[in-house]
C-alpha positions as CSV (number, residue, x, y, z in Angstrom):
1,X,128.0,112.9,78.6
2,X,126.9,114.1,81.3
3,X,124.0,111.6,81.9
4,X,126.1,108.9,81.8
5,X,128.7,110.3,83.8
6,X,125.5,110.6,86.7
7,X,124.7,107.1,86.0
8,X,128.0,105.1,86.6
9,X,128.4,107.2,89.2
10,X,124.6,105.9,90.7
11,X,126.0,102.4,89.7
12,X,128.6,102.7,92.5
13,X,126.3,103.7,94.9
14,X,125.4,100.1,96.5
15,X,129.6,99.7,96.7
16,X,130.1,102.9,98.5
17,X,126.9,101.8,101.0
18,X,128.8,98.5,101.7
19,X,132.1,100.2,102.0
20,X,130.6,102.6,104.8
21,X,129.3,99.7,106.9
22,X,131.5,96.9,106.3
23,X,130.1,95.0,109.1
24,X,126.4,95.9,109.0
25,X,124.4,92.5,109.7
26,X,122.9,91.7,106.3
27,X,119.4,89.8,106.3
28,X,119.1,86.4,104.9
29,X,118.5,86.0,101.2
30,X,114.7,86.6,100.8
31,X,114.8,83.2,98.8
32,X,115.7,81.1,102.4
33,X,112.6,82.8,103.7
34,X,110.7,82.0,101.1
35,X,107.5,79.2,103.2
36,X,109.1,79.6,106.7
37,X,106.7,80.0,109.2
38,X,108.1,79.9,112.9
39,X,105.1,79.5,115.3
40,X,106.1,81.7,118.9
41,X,107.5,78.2,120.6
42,X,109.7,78.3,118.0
43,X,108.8,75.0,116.2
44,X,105.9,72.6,115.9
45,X,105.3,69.6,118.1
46,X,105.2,66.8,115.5
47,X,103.3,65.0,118.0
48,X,100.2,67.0,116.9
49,X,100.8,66.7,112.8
50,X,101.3,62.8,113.2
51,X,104.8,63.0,113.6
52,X,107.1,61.5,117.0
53,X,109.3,63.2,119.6
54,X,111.0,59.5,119.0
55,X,113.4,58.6,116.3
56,X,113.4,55.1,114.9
57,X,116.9,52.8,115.3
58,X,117.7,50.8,112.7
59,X,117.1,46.7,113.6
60,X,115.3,47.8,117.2
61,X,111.6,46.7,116.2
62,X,110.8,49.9,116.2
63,X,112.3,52.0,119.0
64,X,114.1,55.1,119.1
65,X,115.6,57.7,120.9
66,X,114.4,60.5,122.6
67,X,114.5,64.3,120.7
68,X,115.5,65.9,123.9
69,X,117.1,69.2,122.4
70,X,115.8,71.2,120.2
71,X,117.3,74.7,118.5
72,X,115.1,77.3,118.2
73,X,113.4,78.8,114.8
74,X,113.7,82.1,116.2
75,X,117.9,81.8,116.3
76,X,119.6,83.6,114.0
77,X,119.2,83.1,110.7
78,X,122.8,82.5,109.8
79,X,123.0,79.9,112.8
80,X,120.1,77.8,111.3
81,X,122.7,77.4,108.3
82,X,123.8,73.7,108.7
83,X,127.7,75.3,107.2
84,X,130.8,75.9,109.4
85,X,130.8,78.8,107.2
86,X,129.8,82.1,108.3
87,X,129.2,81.4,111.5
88,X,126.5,78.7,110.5
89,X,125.3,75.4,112.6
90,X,128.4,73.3,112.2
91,X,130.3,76.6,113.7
92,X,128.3,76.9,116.8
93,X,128.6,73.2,117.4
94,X,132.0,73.4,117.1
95,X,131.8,76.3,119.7
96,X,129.9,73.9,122.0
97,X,132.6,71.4,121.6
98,X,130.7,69.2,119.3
99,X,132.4,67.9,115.8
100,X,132.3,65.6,112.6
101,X,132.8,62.0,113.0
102,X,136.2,60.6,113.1
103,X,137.8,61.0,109.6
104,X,134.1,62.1,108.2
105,X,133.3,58.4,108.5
106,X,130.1,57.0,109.6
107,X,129.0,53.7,110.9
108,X,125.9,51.8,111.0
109,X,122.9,52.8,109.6
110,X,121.1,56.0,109.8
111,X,118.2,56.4,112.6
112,X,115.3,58.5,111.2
113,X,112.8,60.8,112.5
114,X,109.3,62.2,111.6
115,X,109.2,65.9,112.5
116,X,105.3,66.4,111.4
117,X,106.6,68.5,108.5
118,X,105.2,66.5,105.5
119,X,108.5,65.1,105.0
120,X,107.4,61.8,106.5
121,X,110.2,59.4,108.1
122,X,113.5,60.9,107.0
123,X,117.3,59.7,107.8
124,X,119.5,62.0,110.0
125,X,120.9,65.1,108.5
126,X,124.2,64.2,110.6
127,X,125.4,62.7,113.5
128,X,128.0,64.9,115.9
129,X,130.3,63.9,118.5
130,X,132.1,65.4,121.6
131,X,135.6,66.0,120.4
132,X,137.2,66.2,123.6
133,X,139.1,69.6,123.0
134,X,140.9,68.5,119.9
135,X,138.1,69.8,116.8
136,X,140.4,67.7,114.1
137,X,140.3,64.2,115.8
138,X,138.8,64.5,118.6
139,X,136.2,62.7,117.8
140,X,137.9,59.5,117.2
141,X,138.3,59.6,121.1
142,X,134.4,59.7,121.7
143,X,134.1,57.1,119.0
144,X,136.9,54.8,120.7
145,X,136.3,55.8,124.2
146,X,132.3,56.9,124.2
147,X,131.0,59.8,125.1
148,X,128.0,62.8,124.6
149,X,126.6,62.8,120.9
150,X,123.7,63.5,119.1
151,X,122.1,63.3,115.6
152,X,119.6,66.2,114.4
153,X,117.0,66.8,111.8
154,X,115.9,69.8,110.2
155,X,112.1,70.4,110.2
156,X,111.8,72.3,107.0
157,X,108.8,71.0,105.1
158,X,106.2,72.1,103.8
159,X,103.6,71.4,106.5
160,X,106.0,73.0,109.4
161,X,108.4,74.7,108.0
162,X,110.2,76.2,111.5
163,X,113.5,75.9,110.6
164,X,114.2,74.0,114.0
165,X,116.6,71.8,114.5
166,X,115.3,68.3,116.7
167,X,118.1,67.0,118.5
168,X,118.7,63.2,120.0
169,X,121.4,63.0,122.3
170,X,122.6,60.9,124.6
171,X,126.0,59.8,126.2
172,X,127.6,56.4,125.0
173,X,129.7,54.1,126.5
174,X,133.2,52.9,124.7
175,X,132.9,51.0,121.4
176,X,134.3,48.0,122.7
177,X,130.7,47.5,125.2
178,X,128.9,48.5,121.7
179,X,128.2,52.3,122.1
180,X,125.1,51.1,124.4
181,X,123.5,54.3,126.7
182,X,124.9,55.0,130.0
183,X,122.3,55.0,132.7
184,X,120.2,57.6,132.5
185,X,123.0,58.9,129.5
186,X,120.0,60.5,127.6
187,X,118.4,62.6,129.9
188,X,122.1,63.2,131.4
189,X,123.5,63.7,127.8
190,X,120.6,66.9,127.3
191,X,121.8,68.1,130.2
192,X,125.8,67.7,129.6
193,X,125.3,69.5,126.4
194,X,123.3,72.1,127.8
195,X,125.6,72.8,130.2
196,X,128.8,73.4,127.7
197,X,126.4,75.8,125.1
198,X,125.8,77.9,128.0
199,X,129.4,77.5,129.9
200,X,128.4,76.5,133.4
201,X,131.0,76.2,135.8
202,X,129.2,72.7,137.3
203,X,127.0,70.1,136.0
204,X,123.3,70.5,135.6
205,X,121.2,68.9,138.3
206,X,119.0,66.8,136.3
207,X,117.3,65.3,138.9
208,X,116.6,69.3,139.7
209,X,114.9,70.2,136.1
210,X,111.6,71.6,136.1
211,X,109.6,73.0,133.6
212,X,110.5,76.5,133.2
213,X,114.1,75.6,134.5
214,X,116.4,78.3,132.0
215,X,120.2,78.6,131.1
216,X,121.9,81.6,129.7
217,X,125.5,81.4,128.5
218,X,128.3,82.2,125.7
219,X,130.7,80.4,123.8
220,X,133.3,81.0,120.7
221,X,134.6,79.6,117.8
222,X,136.2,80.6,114.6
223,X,135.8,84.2,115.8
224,X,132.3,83.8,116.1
225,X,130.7,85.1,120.0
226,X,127.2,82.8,120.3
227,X,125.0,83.4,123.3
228,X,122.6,80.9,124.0
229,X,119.4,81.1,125.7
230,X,118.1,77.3,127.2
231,X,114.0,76.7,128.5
232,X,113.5,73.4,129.2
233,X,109.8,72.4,128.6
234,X,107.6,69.7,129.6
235,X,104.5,68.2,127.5
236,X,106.2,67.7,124.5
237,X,108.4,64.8,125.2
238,X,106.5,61.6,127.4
239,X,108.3,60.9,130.6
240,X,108.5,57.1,129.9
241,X,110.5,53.8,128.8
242,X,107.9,53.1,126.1
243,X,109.6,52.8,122.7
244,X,112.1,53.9,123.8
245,X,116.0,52.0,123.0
246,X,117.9,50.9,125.4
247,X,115.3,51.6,127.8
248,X,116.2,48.4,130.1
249,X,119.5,49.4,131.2
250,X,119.2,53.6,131.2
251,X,116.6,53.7,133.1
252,X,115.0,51.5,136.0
253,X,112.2,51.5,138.6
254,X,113.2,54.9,139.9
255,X,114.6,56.7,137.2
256,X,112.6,56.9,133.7
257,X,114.7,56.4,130.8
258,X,113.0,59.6,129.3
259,X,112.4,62.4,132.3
260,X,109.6,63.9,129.4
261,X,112.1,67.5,129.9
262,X,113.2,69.4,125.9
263,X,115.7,72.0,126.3
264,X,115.1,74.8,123.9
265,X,117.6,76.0,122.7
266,X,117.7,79.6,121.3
267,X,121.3,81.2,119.6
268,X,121.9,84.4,118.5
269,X,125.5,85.3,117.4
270,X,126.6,88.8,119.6
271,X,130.0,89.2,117.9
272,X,132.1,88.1,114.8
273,X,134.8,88.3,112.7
274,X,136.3,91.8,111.5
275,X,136.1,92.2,107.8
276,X,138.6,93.6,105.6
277,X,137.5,96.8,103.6
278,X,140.9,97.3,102.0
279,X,140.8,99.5,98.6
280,X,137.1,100.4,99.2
281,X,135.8,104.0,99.4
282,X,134.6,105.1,102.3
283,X,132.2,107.9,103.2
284,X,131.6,109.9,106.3
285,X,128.9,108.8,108.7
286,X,128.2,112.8,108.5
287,X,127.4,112.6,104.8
288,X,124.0,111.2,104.1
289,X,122.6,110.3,100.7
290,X,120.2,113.0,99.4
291,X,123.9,115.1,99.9
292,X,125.4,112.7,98.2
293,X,123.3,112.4,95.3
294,X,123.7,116.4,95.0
295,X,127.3,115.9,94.9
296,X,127.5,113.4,92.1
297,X,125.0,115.1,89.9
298,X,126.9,118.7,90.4
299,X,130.1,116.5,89.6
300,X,128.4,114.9,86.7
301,X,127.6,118.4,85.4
302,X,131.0,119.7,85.9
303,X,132.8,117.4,84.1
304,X,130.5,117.6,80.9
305,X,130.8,121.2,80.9
């Protein structure tokens, strides 16, 4: 009797651990981990695994759009989620003012990237608009009236398996001029987006960007604090009109379509919401477990006896 007594008791002991602290950060389930490999930079450059810092358009001969963004493998683990839940991807774009398409309705084909992982040429994972303050239908507005958006891939296979997320944004004009670029809108829709994940007070100089040029800021949503950390780098991304859409009327003699600039992105979540511990046992921070373990055994005994 009294073994068993000891050994339910020992059975609760993860619950009572959880109980005490309720809002511990928990690590990731060692099955996501499982193959990821983030290099320092915090993702491979698919130019050097055969892959292109350029998506591919549907019904363009060929050209794409520039991946001018790109979130970091080293975020946090739960921010790499592509969930609203839990403070995942969806969440911190939502934070950044970024949302679903109108109605969850998408049209046109799908542009697709190569991210070097060994996944070859793959369709978007999504494509997000600016939702103009309203996350519900906000972004029937940007589809109506145009405005900042982006689509993003996940490299996650099994030659580069970072866990970054590439990035092609740009800022569209109204669908009635056929969503075409604004001038300059993709190195101006980088910096636009920038700007709102790290809550500047004024726009970005993107004429000013250098390499090295950082950002620091916070934003919220759903209870969840995110603090981003922005680098923009240069050598990844070629600072040129070549295969690049649209490339006659965003860019011209003075101003290259492409500026060759990738803002890093790097999130880590600093607060979230409280949870609820209601009915569960708690145990002084004062009582630690070798005492506790006495306790249950000398219980155990007295209860047998």
């Amino acid at each position: 009797m009294a073994t068993m007594s000891l050994f339910l008791m020992l059975l609760c002991a993860p619950a009572l651990s959880f109980a005490r602290y309720p809002n511990a950060p928990r690590s990731p389930s060692p099955l996501w981990r499982r193959g990821r490999n983030v290099p320092p930079m915090g993702f491979y450059n698919p130019t050097e695994l055969g892959g292109s810092m350029l998506t591919i358009a549907p019904n363009t001969n060929g050209l794409g759009e520039p991946l001018n963004v790109i979130v970091s493998g080293h975020s946090d683990a739960t921010v790499l989620v592509d969930s609203e839940d839990n403070g995942g991807l969806r969440n911190y774009f939502l934070s950044v003012g970024f949302g679903a398409e109108c109605l969850g309705q998408h049209a046109g084909d799908a542009q697709t990237a190569n991210l070097g992982d060994g996944k070859g040429q793959v369709n978007e994972t999504s494509e997000l608009r600016w939702d103009y303050g309203d996350p519900s239908l906000g972004t029937c507005t940007e589809t109506i009236k145009g405005g900042n958006h982006f689509r993003y891939w996940v490299q996650d296979g099994s030659k580069a398996n970072s866990g970054a997320i590439f990035m092609a944004t740009s800022y569209e004009l109204p669908i009635q001029m056929g969503h075409d670029i604004i001038f300059d809108g993709y190195n101006l829709g980088r910096d636009w987006l920038v700007g709102n994940a790290t809550a500047q007070q004024s726009l970005i100089p993107t004429g000013n960007i250098t390499n090295g040029t950082t950002y620091s800021g916070q934003t919220s949503f759903g209870g969840y604090t995110y603090k981003t950390d922005v680098i923009y780098l240069s050598g990844i991304l070629s600072n040129s009109s070549q295969g690049v859409n649209h490339n006659v009327t965003v860019g011209n003699a003075n101003t290259l379509p492409v500026d060759g600039y990738v803002a890093v992105m790097t999130i880590s979540i600093v607060s979230e919401p409280q949870r609820t511990t209601s009915g569960a046992l708690s145990i002084p921070p004062s009582v630690s477990w070798s005492m506790l373990a006495a306790l249950l055994a000398m219980l155990a005994v007295s209860l047998s006896a």
